[in-house]
Structure formats: C-alpha cells, structure tokens
C-alpha positions as CSV (number, residue, x, y, z in Angstrom):
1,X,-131.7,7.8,37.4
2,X,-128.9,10.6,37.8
3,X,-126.7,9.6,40.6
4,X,-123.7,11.8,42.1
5,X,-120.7,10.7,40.0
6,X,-118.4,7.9,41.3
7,X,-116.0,5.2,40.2
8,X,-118.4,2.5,40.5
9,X,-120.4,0.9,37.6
10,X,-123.6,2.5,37.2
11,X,-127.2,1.8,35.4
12,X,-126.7,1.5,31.8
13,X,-123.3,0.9,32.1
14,X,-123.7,-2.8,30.3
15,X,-125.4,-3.5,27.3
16,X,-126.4,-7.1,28.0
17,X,-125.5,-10.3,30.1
18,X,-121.8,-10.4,28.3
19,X,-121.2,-7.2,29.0
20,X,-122.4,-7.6,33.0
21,X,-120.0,-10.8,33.3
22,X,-116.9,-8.9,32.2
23,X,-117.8,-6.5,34.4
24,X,-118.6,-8.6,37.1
25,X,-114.9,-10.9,36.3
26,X,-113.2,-7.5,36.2
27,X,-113.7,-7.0,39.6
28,X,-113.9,-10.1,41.0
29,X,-110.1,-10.6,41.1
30,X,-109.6,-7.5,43.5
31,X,-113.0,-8.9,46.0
32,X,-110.5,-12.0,46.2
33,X,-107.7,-10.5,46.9
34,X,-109.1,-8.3,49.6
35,X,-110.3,-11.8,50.7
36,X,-107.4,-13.4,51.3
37,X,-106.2,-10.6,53.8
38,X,-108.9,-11.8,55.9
39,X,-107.6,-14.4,58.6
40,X,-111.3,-16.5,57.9
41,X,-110.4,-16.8,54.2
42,X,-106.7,-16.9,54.7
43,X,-107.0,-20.6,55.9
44,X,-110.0,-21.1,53.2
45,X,-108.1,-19.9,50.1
46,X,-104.6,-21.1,48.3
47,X,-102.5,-17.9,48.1
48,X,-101.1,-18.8,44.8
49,X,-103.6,-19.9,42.5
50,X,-106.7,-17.4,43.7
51,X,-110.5,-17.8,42.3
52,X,-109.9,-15.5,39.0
53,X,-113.0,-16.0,37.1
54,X,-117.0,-17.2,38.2
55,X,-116.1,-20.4,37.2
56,X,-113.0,-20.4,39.6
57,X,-115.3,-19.0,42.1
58,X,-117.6,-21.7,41.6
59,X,-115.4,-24.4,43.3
60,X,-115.2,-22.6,46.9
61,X,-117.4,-23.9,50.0
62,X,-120.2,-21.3,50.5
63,X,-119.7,-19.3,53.4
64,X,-122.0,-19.2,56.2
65,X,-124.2,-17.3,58.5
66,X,-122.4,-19.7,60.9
67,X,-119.1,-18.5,59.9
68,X,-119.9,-15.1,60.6
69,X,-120.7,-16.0,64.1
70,X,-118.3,-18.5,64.6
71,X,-115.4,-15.9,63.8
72,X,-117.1,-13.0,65.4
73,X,-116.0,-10.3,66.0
74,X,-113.4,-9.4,63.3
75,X,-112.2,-12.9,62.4
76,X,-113.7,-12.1,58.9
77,X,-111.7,-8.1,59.1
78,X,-109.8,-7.5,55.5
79,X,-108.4,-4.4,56.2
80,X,-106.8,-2.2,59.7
81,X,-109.3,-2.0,62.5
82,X,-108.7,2.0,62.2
83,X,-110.2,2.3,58.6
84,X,-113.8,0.7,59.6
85,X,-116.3,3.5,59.7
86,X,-119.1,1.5,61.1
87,X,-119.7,-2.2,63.0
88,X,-123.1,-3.7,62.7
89,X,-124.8,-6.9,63.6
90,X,-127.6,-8.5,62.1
91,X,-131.3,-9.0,63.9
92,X,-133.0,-12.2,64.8
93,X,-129.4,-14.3,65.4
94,X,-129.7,-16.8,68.2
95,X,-126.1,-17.2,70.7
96,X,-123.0,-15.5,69.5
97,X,-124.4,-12.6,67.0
98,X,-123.9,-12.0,63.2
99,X,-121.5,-9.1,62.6
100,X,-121.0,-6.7,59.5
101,X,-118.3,-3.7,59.3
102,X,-117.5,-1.4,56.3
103,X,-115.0,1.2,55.6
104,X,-115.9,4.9,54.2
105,X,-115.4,3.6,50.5
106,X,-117.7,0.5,51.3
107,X,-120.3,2.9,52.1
108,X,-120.1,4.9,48.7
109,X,-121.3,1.8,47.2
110,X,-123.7,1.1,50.1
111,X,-125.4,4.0,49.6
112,X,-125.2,4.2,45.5
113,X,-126.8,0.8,46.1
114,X,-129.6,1.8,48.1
115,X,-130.1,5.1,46.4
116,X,-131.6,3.2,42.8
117,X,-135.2,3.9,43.1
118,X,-136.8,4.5,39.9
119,X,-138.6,7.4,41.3
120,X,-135.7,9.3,42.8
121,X,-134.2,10.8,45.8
122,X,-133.2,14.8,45.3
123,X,-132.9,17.9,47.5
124,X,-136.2,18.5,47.2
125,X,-137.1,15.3,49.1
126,X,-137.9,15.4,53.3
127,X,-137.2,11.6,53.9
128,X,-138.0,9.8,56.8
129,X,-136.4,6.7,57.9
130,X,-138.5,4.5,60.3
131,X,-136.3,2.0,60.6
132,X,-134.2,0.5,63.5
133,X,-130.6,2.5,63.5
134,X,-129.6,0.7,66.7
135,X,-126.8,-2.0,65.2
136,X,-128.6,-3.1,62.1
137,X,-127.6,-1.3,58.7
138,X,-131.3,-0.6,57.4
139,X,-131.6,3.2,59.1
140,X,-128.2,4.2,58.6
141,X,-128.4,2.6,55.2
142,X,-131.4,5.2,54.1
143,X,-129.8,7.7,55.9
144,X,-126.9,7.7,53.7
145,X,-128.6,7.0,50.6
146,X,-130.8,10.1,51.6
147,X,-127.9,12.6,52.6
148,X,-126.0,11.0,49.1
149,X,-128.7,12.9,47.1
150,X,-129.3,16.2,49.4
151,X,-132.6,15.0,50.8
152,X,-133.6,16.1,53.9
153,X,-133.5,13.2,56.1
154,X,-135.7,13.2,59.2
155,X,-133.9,9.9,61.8
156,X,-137.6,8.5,63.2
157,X,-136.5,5.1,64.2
158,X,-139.0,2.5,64.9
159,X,-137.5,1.3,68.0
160,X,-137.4,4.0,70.2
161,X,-139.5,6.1,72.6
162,X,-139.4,9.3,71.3
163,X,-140.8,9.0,68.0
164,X,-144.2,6.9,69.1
165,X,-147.0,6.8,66.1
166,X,-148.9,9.8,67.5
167,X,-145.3,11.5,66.1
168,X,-144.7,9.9,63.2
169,X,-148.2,10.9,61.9
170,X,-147.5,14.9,63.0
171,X,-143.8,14.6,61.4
172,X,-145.4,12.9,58.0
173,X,-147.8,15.8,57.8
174,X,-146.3,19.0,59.6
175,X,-143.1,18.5,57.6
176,X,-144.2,17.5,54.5
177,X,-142.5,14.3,54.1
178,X,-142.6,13.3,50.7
179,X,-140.9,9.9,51.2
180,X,-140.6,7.1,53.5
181,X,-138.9,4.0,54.7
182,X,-140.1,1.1,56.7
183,X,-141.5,-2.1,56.6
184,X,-145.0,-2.4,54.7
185,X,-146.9,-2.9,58.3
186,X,-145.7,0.5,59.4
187,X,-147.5,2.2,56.7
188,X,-150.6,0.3,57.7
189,X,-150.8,1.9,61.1
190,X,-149.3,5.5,60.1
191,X,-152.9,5.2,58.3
192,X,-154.6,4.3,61.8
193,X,-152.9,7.1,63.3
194,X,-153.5,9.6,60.9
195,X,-157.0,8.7,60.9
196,X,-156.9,9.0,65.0
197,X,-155.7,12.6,64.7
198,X,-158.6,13.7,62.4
199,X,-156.7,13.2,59.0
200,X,-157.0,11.4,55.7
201,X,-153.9,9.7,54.7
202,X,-155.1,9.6,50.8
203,X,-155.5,13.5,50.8
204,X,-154.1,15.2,53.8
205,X,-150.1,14.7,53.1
206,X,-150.2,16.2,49.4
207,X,-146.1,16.3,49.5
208,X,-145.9,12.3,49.7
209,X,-144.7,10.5,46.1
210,X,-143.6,7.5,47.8
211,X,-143.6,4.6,50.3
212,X,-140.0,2.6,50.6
213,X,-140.5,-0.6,52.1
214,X,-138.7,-4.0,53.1
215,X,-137.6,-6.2,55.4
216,X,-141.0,-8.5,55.3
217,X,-142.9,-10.8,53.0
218,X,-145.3,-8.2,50.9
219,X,-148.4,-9.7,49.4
220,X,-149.8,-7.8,46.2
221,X,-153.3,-7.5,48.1
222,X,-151.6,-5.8,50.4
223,X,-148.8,-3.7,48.6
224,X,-151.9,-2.4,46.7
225,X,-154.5,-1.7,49.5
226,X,-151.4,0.3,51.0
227,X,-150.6,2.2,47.9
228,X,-154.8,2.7,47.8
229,X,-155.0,4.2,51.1
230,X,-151.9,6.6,50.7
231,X,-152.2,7.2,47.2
232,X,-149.2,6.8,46.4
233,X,-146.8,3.9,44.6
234,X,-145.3,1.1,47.3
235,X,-141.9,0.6,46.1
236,X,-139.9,-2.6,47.2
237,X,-136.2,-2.7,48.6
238,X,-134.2,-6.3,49.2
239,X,-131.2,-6.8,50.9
240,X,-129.6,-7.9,54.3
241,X,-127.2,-6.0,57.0
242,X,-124.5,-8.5,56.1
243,X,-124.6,-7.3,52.5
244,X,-127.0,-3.6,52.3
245,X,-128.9,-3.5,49.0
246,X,-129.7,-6.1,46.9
247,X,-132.5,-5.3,44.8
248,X,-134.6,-2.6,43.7
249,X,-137.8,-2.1,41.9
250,X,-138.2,-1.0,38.5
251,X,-140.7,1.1,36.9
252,X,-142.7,-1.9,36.3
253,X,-142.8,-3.5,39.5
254,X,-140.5,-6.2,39.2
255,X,-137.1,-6.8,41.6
256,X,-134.1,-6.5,40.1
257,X,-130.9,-7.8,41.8
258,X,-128.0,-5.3,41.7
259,X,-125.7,-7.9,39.7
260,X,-123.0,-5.0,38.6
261,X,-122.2,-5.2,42.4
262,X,-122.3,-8.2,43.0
263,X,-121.9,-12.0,41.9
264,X,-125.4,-14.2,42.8
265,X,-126.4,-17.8,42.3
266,X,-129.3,-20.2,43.7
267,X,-128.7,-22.7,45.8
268,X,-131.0,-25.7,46.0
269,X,-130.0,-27.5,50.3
270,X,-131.9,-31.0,49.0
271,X,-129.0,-31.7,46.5
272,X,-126.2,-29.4,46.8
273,X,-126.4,-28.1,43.4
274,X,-125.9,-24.3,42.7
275,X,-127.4,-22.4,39.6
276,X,-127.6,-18.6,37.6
277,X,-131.1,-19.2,38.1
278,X,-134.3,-20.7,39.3
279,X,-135.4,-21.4,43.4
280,X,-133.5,-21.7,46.4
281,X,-131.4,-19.5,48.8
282,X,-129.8,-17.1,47.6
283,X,-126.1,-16.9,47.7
284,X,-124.0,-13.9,47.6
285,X,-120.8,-12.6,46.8
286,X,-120.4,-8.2,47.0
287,X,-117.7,-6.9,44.8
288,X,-116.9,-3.4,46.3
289,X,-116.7,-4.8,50.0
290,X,-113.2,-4.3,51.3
291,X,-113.7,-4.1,55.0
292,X,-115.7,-7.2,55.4
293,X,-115.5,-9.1,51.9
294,X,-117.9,-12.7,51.5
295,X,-117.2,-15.3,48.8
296,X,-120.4,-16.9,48.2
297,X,-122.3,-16.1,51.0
298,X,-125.4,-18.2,52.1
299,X,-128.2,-15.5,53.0
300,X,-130.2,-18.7,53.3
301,X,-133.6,-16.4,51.8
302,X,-135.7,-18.1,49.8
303,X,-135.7,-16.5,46.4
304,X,-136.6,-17.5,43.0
305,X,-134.2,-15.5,40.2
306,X,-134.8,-15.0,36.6
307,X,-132.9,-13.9,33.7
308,X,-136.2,-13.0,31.7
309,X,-135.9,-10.1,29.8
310,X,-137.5,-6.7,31.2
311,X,-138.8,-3.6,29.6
312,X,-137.3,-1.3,31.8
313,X,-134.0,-2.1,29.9
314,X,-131.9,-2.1,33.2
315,X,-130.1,-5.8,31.5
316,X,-130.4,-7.7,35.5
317,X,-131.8,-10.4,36.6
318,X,-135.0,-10.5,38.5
319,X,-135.7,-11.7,41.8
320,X,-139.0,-12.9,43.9
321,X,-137.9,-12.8,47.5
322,X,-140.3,-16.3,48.8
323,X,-138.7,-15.7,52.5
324,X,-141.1,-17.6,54.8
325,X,-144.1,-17.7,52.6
326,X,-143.5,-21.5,52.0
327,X,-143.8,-21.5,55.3
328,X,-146.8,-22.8,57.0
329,X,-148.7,-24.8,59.8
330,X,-151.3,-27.8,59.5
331,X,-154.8,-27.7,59.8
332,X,-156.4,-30.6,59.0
333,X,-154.4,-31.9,55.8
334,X,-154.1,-28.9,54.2
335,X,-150.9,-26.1,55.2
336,X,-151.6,-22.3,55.6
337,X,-149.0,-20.0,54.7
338,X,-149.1,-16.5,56.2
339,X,-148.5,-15.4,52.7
340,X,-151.5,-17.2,51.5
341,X,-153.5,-16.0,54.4
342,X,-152.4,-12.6,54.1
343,X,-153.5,-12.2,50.6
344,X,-157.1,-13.0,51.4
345,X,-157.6,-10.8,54.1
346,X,-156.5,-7.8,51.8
347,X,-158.6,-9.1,49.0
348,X,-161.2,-7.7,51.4
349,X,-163.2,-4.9,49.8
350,X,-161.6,-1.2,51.0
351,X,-164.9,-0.2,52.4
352,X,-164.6,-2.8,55.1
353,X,-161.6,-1.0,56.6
354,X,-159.8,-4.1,57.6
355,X,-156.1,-3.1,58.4
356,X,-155.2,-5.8,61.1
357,X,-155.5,-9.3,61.8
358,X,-154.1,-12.4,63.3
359,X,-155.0,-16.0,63.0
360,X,-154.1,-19.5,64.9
361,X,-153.9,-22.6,63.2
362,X,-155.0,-25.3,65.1
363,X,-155.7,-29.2,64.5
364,X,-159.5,-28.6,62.8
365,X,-159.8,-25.4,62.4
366,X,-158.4,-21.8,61.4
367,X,-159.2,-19.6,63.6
368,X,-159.1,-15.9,62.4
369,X,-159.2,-12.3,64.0
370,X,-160.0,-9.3,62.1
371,X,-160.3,-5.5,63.1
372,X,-163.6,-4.5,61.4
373,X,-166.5,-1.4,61.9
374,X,-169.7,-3.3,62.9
375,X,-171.8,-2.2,60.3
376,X,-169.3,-4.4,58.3
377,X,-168.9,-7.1,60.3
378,X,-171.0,-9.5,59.6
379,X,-169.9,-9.4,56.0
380,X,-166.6,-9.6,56.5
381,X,-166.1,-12.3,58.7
382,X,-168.7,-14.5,55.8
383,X,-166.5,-13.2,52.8
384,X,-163.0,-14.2,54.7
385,X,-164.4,-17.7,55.8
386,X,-165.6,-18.4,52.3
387,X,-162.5,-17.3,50.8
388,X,-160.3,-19.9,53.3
389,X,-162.5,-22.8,52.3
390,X,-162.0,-22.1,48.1
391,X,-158.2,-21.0,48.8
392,X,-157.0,-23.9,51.4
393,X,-160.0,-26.0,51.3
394,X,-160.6,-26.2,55.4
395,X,-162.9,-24.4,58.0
396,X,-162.1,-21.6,59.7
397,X,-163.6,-19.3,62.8
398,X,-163.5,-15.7,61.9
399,X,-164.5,-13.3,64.5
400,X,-164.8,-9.3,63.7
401,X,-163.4,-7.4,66.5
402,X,-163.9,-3.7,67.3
403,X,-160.9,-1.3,66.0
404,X,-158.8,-0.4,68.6
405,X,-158.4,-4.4,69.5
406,X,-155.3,-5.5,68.2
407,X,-153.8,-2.2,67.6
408,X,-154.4,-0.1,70.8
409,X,-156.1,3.5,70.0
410,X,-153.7,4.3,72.6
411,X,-150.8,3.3,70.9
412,X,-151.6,5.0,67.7
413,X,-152.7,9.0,69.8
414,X,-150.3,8.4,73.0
415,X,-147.4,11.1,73.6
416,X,-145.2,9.6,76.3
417,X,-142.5,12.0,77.6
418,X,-138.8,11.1,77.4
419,X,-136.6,12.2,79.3
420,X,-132.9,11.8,80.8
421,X,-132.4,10.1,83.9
422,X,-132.1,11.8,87.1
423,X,-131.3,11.2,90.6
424,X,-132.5,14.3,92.8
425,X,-136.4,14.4,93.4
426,X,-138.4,16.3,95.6
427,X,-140.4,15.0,98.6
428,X,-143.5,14.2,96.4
429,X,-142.0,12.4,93.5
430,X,-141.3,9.2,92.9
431,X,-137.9,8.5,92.9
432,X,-138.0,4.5,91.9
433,X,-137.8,6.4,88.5
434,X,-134.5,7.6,88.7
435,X,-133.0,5.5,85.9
436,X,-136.1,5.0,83.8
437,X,-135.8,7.3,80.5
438,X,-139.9,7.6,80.3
C-alpha cells in the first residue's frame, strides 16, 4: 500500500511483535506527556514518576466514556484551544454528549489511519462518502483519507435532504464512482434504487472496485449477498469518533487492529481483569493524539482480539468486533440475536430477492417480516421458518410482504426539492413554509 510519505510508522515498518512493542514504548512516553497537560489527567497522573512503559501503563484506572462526558467540553484539552482544527461528538450518547477534538497533526494520522485499505485509494478514484458529516468524525474521516490520496471525493451525507436515494443512485452511476463509504444497509437499498431507476447494480456501474463499510454488526450472509449483488469486494472499517480508525481489512478478509498507533488490550467487566488478548471490551490508548490524548480508554465494544499469525504478513493482531450480536431477546427459552437472525435471512437463496426484513420477539413466538416477489413467497417464508427452528430451536411466524413494504418505492425514486428559507411569498403560496428548507 504506497501511502504519501510522513513521519509516522507505516505497514511493514516492524518485523514482528518485538519489533511493534518498541515501537509502540517509543512513543508512548510522549502520548503521556501530552497527557498530563490535560487538566482530566493532570489530577489522574503523578507528574514525577509518569507511565514509561506498557507495563507502567498497565496500573492506571481506564478511562471512561463517562469521563468524557463528565468533563465535557474541553476538560480532557492537551494542547491551546487555537490549535484544534476540528470538535466532534460522538452519536447515540444519552444527557451531557461525548466530545472528541484533534489538531491538524492529529489528522495526518487520522487520515493515514483510515487510508489502509488493501485495495487502495488514488487519483484515479471518485469516492463517495455516505456517511453523516454533521458532528461525528466518520464523513470527514473519509473525506480526508480520500483528498490524502488525490481521489475525487463526492460529500453525499446520509443525513441530509439533498442527497435522497433517488440521487445517490444517479451520482453512483452518472459519475462513475468507483468507491464507497457507508454502513452495509446503505448498499442494500442503493441496490433497490438502482433497480427502481431501470438499472442493474451487478453490471450497470462498471467503474465500482469497492464497497467501504462500518459502523454496524456485518454478518458473512450478508457481507457476501452484498458483494453478490454489486460485484464487487465488501471491505470492513472499525473504529469510533473518539479514536477514528481502528482496524482495517486485509487481503484476506480478516480485521486487523492498527497496533503501530496505538496501545489495545481486552477487558473482561465480570472480573476486572485486563489482557493482550481474548474477549471483552476493548480498551484503547492512540499514540499520535495530542489534542485530545486517552490512556486506556474503555470503548466498551465487544471484541474478541487475536495474536494468530496472518498470511498477509502485516505482523497485527486481529480483531472480531461482537458489538451487540450477544445481544438478544427471549422467546420461549431460547435467545435470538439479531446477528443470528440476520445470518439466516441472507442464507436465503439470491433468486428470492430478499433485501429487507424485520422481526419481533415475543413470549412464544418469533414473528418475522420479509420483503419477497410473490412468485417466491411461499417458499421463502417455509425455508426462513425451518431455518429458525434448526438454528434457535423455537417457532416463528413469517409473513412475505410485497416490495415496496418496509422500504417505501417512494423513498428509493423520490426527488424532493431543497431549498433556502424565505420570507416573501405571493398571494397564492403558502407562506407557513417560510422557515422550512424542503
């Protein structure tokens, strides 16, 4: 992977775990010492006898999602309020939010970071990020990764108005977009809409190499069923807007976490204990974060690392990312995971055309929805019940429903204007929109 040159360590800088621990201990000394100008780890650290080595490090609490909100907004600041280049906060935090800043030299390794997929990003590359930009770091994240390399990055958002699916499908094909990032579902109904406007996603965007994706639980039924319909490989991204990239996929398919920038272990809540390896949440500490630096940081995601060896030769660790697929509510005795669940519906043969579903666990019984063609539907629903009984051993109600049920053909053809506000209107209009933006 040729990357524009910079300080920081790069792929195949390390010839084997000794050689990634010095690395690792040579920088940690400076991520502490950028720590302690902090006023959250001022209190937490002794100023003359610093963490200097992983073992040192070891001894620290773990800092918390908590602590980030409990010192927000720059109780966790390192460096002058005038060098930040960006503020962000996390999604899905409940009261006081979860922030994250960085500095311009933060984002060098940010995007570096981001940037290490096996099959490239170059000039040559029209990339489009459908991803929220709106506080969270996952847009602006691509963005820069994109711009690092010359590609030609195209801002869709997935969060706003003006780039609805009807768009994204037109933008995909009228601009030849030859890569993409989003989460998995995304690609699911850019397939829906491209069918709706009278294309084939497997053969009518020729200049696509690659889907990006994150930020959910991906089964392998459906990683492959997308990769199927699209033709192209699915390639999985890990990481957080408190910490950007974690992990990156290798040529052969496995996660690796990005341990030459940063320090990771495992902790196991139910005794305490921390480890190099094995499951429980991941904890994290980046070591070219100035603005905003965190000394064993609970991301509190399920993971499960390994130190197996790999083909690909890249000498890091692997990573499953379990998240919520442990997960799970009761029916009966038994507990369905959404994981579990999802699995089986995209074991589904391809010729059935099942995209999207939803299902309700209840006290005796699983009830299941599915989007399915009625000359399949029959067999479906029999295939999917029969599967649930063999996988999680209860009953379940499946019900085929037309397409256009759960996802709206509306929502996958629909152009809605946008447009500024205004306050003048003529006799006829209706001016109860004046500070509507659609």
């Amino acid at each position: 992977m040729n990357q524009p040159s910079s300080n920081l360590p790069r792929i195949g800088d390390w010839n084997g775990p000794e050689d990634l621990r010095q690395l690792q201990e040579k920088q940690l000394q400076q991520t502490v010492s950028w720590a302690a100008r902090s006023p959250f780890y001022r209190e937490r650290l002794n100023p003359d006898a610093l963490p200097a080595t992983i073992e040192d490090l070891a001894a620290l609490p773990l800092t918390t999602k908590q602590d980030l909100r409990d010192n927000y907004p720059f109780g966790m600041l390192a460096v002058p309020k005038e060098q930040l280049a960006t503020y962000h906060e996390s999604s899905g935090t409940a009261g006081k939010p979860t922030p994250s800043y960085y500095t311009e030299e933060d984002w060098v390794d940010l995007a570096e970071r981001f940037a290490r997929k096996w099959i490239g990003i170059s000039a040559e590359d029209v990339f489009l990020v459908r991803t929220p930009y709106a506080l969270l770091l996952t847009g602006h994240l691509a963005h820069a990764a994109g711009r690092l390399h010359g590609a030609t990055v195209v801002p869709g958002d997935n969060r706003s108005l003006a780039m609805p699916y009807a768009r994204v499908e037109r933008v995909m094909h009228d601009l030849g977009v030859t890569l993409t990032w989003s989460v998995p579902t995304e690609c699911l109904i850019w397939a829906a809409a491209a069918t709706a406007a009278g294309h084939r996603p497997g053969s009518d965007f020729p200049a696509l190499r690659a889907l990006f994706v994150g930020g959910e639980p991906l089964t392998p039924a459906r990683r492959s069923r997308i990769s199927r319909l699209w033709g192209v490989p699915v390639i999985e991204e890990y990481g957080s807007t408190e910490t950007g990239s974690l992990a990156g996929e290798c040529p052969n398919g496995r996660l690796h976490l990005w341990a030459d920038r940063a320090l990771f272990e495992v902790y196991d809540p139910q005794t305490g204990t921390v480890r190099a390896d094995g499951e429980g949440q991941l904890v994290v500490t980046p070591l070219f974060r100035e603005a905003m630096p965190l000394l064993r940081y609970n991301l509190e995601d399920n993971v499960s690392v390994s130190y197996d060896d790999c083909a690909c030769g890249w000498n890091l660790p692997t990573v499953k990312v379990l998240g919520r697929s442990a997960f799970g509510y009761r029916v009966g005795s038994e507990t369905i995971t959404q994981y579990g669940l999802e699995e089986l519906v995209f074991t589904l043969p391809d010729s059935y055309g099942v995209l999207f579903w939803r299902a309700r666990a209840e006290p005796t019984v699983l009830r299941i929805e599915i989007e399915v063609p009625e000359e399949h539907r029959a067999a479906a629903e029999a295939e999917l019940a029969a599967s649930v009984r063999a996988a999680f051993g209860v009953e379940s109600e499946v019900v085929g429903l037309a397409p256009g049920t759960l996802i709206p053909h509306e929502a996958l053809t629909s152009m809605p204007d946008v447009v500024k506000p205004r306050s003048l209107f003529g006799p006829d209009e209706d001016w109860g929109k004046a500070l509507l933006y659609y």
